[in-house]
C-alpha positions as MATLAB code, in Angstrom:
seq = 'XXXXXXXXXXXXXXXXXXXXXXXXXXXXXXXXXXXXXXXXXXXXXXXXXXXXXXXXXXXXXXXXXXXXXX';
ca = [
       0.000    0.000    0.000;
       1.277    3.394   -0.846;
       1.593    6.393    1.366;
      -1.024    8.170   -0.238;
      -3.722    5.120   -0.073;
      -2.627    4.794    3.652;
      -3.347    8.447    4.258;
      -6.455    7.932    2.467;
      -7.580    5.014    4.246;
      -6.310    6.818    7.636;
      -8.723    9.866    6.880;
     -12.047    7.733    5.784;
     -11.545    5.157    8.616;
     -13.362    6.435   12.232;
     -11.252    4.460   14.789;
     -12.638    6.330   18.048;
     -15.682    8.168   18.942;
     -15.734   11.433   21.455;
     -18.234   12.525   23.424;
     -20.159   12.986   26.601;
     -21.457   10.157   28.508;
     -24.677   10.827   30.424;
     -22.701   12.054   33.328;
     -21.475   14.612   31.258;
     -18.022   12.903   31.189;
     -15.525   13.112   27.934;
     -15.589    9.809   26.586;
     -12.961    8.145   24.174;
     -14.493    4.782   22.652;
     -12.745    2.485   20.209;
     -15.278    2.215   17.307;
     -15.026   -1.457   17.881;
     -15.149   -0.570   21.445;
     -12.225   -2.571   22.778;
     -10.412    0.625   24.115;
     -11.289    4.134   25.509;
     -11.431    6.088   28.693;
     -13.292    8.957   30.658;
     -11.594   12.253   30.395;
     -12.417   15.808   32.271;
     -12.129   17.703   29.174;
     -12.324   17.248   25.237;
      -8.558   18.695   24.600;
      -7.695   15.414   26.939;
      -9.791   13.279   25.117;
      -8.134   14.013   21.891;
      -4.662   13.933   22.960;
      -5.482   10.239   24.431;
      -7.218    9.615   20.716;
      -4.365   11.101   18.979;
      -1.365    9.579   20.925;
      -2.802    6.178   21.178;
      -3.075    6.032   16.720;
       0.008    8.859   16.270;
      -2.056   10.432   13.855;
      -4.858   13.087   13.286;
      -8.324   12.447   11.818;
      -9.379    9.265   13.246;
     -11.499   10.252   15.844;
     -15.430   11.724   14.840;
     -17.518   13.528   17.815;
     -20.554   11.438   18.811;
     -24.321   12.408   17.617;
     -25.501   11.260   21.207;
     -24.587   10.780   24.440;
     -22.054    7.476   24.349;
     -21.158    4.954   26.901;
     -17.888    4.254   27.575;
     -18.554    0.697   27.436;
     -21.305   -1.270   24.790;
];
C-alpha cells in the first residue's frame, strides 16, 4: 500500500468516537469498542485519541450521548 492510499484510508476510517457520557463525562471509545477512557475535558480526550493512533483524523464527535462501554 502506498503512502497516499494509507493516508487515504487513515482519513475515511473512524477508529474512536468522542463525546459525553450521560454524566457529562468526555468519553474516548474504540469504534469497535475494545479501548477508551473517561476524560475531564475534550482537549484530553483528543490527545489520548491522537497519541494512542500517532495520527490526526481518526477520531469523529458522537451524535448522542455514548457509553464508555457497549
Amino acid at each position: 500500500m502506498s503512502p497516499t492510499q494509507r493516508q487515504r484510508r487513515h482519513e475515511t476510517q473512524i477508529e474512536f468516537w468522542i463525546g459525553r457520557d450521560a454524566e457529562g463525562f468526555w468519553t474516548a471509545r474504540g469504534a469497535d469498542g475494545r479501548e477508551g477512557g473517561l476524560f475531564v475535558s475534550r482537549d484530553a480526550a483528543m490527545k489520548f485519541v491522537t497519541s494512542a493512533r500517532r495520527g490526526q483524523g481518526v477520531a469523529r464527535c458522537a451524535p448522542a450521548p455514548i457509553k464508555l462501554w457497549k
